[in-house]
C-alpha positions as CSV (number, residue, x, y, z in Angstrom):
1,X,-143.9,138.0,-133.5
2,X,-147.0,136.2,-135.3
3,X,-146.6,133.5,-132.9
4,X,-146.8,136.1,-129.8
5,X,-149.7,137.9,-131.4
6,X,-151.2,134.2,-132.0
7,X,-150.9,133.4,-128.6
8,X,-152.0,136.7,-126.7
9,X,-155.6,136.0,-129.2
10,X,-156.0,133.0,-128.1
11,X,-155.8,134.3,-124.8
12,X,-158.2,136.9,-124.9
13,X,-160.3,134.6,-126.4
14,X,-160.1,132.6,-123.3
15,X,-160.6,135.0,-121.0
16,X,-163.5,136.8,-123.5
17,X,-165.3,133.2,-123.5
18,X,-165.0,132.8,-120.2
19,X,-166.5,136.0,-118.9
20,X,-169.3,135.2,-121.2
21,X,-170.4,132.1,-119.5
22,X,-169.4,133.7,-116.2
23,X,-172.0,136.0,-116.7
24,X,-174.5,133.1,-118.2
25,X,-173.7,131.3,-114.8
26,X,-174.3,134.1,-112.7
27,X,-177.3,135.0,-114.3
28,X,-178.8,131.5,-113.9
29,X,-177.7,131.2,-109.9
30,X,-179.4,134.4,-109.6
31,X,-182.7,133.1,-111.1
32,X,-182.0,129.9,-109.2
33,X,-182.0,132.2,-105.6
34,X,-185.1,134.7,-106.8
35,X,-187.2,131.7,-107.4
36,X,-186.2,128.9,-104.8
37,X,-185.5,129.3,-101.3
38,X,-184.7,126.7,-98.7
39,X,-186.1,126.9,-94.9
40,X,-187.0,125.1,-91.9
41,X,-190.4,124.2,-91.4
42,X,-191.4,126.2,-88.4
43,X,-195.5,125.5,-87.4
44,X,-198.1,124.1,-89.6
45,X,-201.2,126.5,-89.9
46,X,-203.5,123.9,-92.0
47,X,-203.5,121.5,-94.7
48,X,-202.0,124.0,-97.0
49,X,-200.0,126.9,-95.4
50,X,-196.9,126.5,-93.5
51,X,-194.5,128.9,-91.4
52,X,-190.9,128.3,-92.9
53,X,-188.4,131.0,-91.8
54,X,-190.3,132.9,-89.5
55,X,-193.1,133.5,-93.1
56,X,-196.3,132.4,-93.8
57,X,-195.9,130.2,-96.7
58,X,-199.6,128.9,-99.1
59,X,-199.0,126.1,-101.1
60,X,-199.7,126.5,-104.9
61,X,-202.4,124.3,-107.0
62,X,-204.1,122.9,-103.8
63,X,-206.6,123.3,-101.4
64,X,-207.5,121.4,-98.3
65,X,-210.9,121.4,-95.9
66,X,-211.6,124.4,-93.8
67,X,-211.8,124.1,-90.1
68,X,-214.7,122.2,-89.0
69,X,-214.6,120.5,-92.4
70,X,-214.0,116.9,-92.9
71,X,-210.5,116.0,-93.3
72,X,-209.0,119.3,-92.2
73,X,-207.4,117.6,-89.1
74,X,-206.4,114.8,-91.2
75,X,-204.6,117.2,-93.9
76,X,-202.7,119.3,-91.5
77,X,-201.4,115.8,-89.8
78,X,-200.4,114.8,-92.7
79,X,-198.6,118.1,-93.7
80,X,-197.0,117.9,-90.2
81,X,-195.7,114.4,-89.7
82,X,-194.2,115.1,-93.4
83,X,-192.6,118.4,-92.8
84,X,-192.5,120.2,-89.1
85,X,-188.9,120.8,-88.7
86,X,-187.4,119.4,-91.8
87,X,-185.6,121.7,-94.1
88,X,-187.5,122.3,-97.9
89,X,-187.2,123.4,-101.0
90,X,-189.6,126.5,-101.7
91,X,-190.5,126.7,-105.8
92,X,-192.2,130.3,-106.1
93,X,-194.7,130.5,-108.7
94,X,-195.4,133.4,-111.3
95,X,-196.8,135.7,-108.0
96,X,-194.6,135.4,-105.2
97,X,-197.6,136.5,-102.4
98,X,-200.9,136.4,-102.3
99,X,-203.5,139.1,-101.6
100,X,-203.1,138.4,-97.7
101,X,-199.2,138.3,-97.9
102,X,-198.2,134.7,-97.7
103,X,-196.0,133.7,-100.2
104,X,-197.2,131.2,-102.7
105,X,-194.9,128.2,-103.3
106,X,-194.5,124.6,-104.8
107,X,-192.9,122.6,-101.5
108,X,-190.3,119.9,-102.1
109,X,-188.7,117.8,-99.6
110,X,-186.0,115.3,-100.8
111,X,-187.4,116.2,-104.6
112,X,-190.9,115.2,-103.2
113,X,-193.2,117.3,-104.4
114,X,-195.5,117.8,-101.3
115,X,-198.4,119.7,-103.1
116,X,-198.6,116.5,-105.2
117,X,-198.7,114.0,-102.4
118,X,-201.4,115.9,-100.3
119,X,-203.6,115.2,-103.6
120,X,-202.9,112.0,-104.0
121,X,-203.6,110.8,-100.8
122,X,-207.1,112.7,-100.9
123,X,-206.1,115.6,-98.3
124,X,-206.3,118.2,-101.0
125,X,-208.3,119.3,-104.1
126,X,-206.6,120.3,-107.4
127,X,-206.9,124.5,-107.6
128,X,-205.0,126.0,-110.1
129,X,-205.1,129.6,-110.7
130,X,-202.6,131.3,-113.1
131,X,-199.6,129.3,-112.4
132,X,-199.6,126.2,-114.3
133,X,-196.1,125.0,-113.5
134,X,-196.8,121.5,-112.0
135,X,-200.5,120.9,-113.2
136,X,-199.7,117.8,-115.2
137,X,-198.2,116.2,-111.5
138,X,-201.5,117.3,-109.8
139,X,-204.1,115.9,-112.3
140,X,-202.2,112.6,-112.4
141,X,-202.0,112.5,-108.6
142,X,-206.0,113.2,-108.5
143,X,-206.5,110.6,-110.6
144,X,-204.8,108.1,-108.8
145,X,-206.4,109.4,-105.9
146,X,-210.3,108.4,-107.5
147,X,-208.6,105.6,-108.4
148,X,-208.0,104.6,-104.8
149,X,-211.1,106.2,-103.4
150,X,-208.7,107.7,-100.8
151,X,-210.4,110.4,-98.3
152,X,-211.6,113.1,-100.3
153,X,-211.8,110.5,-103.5
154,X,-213.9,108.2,-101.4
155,X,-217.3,107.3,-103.3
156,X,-220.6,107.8,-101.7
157,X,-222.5,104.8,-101.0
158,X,-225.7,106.5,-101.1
159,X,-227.9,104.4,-102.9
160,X,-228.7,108.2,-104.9
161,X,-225.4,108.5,-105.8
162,X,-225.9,106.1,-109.0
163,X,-229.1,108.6,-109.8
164,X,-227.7,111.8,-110.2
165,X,-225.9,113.5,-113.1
166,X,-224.2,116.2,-114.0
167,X,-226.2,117.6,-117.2
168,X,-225.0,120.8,-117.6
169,X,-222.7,123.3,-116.0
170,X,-222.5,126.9,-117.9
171,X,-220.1,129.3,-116.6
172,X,-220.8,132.3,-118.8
173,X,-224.9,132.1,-117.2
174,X,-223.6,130.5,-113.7
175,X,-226.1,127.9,-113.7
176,X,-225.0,124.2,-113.3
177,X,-228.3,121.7,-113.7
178,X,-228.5,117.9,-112.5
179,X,-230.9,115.4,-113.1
180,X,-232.6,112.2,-111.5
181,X,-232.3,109.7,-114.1
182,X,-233.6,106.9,-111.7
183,X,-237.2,106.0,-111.3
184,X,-237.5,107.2,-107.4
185,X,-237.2,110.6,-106.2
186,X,-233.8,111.5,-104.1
187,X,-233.3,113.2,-101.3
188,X,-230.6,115.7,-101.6
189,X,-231.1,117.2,-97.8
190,X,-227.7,119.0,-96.8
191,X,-225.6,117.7,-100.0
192,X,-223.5,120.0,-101.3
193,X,-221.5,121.7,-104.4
194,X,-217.7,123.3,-104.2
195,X,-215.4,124.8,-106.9
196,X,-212.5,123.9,-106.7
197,X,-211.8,127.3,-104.2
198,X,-214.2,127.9,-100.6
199,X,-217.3,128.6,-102.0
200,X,-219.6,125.9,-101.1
201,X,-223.8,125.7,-101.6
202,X,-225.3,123.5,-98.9
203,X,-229.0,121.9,-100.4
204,X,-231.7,122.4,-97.6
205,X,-234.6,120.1,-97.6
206,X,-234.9,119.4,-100.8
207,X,-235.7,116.4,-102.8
208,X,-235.2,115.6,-106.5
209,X,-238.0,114.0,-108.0
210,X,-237.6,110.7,-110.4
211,X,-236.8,111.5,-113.7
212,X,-236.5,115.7,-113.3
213,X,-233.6,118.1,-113.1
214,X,-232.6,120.5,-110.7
215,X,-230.8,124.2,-111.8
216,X,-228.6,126.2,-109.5
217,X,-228.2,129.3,-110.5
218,X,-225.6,131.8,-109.3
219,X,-227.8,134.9,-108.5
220,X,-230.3,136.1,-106.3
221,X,-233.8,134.8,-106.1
222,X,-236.1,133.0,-104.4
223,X,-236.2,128.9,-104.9
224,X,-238.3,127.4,-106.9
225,X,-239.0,123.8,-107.5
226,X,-236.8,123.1,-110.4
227,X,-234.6,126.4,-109.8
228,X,-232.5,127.0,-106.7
229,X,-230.5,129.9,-106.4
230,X,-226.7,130.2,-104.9
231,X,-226.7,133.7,-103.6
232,X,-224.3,136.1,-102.1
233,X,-221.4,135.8,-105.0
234,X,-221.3,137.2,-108.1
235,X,-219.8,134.5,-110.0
236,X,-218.6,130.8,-108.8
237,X,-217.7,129.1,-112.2
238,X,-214.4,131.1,-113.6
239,X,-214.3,130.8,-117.4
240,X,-210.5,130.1,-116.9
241,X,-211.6,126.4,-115.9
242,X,-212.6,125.1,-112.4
243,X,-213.9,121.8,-111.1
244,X,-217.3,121.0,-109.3
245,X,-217.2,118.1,-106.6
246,X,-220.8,117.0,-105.3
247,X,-220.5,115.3,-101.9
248,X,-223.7,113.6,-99.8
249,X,-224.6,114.1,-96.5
250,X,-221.4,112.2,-95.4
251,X,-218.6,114.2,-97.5
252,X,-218.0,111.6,-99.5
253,X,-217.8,112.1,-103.2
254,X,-220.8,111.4,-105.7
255,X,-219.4,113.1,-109.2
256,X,-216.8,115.5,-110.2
257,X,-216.8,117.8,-113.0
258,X,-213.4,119.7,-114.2
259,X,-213.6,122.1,-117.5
């Protein structure tokens, strides 16, 4: 009888322990599903959204040139001849859309991550938001894309582009200041700034005169000689960190600043 009684426990043990884990599996296939999805790469839009299973689809921690931009062709080629009707892996981040719908996903084809190669071959700038899930891949990738010079990372060859420095960027007052540290003035004419996001400030004619600094300042007003003003946004530096890239006439990259 103690045998039986023995046996029947060990039994319902068994079975106990295995409906445990059951659950504990099911559980984890179920957060598997909510946060991965696999599709077919239907149309690329541009250098970071895609069309997989009839959705629009924006690639997390990236963005790549605007239309009309240099390198925006380039980007969605890229993105195409890597992806158009191949089947991916979809990694949702901590928000699943964005504010115009489009999911927002870490791509992976063949455990490639394809956010992390359209940095490192200079088609894409690092832009990370909230989700932080791959930033470690994407700041190594950038730096092996300035290490290559590659598109984006390309160095200016302005002779100017040895002059200038960053000597202050101060994203509680939105002001960011350079300076001249060369002994002949440079000509900054249609040079511009970006954050790490869309918003770009173009320099007119100006020129920066040997040995002085320049301030742009994130407000309205009218220029000045040492004082320039980036107008219609409230705020371009988020205290959450960002990155400023100056680029010369050409696009090509003269200094980058991430905090």
């Amino acid at each position: 009888m103690n045998k039986k009684k023995g046996f029947f426990l060990i039994i319902f043990l068994v079975l106990l322990l295995f409906a445990i884990n059951y659950n504990l599996i099911d559980n984890k296939i179920e957060n598997f599903l909510e946060e991965h999805e696999f599709g077919t790469v239907e149309r690329i839009v541009d250098g970071d959204t895609i069309i997989v299973n009839s959705n629009s689809t924006r690639l997390l921690g990236i963005n790549t040139p605007e239309k009309g931009e240099k390198y925006y062709q380039e980007a969605k080629d890229f993105l195409e001849n890597m992806t158009l009707n191949k089947t991916i892996k979809l990694e949702y981040g901590k928000d699943r859309y964005d504010l115009y719908g489009r999911k927002l996903a870490y791509a992976f084809l063949d455990e490639k991550n394809i956010n992390v190669e359209l940095v490192k071959n200079g088609f894409a700038n690092i832009y990370i938001l909230d989700d932080k899930l791959h930033e470690g891949e994407l700041k190594k990738a950038w730096d092996e894309c300035i290490e290559r010079e590659q598109n984006l990372c390309e160095k200016s060859k302005e002779k100017c582009a040895e002059c200038i420095e960053l000597k202050k960027l101060d994203y509680e007052n939105q002001e960011v200041i350079f300076y001249n540290k060369c002994s002949f003035d440079c000509n900054l004419s249609s040079w511009n700034i970006k954050d790490e996001g869309r918003k770009k400030f173009i320099f007119g004619n100006f020129i920066l005169k040997k040995n002085k600094e320049v301030k742009i300042a994130v407000r309205e007003g009218t220029d000045e000689e040492n004082i320039l003003f980036w107008k219609g946004s409230e705020y371009i530096w988020t205290d959450t960190g960002d990155t400023l890239f100056l680029r010369d006439t050409e696009g090509r990259l003269v200094l980058w600043k991430n905090y």
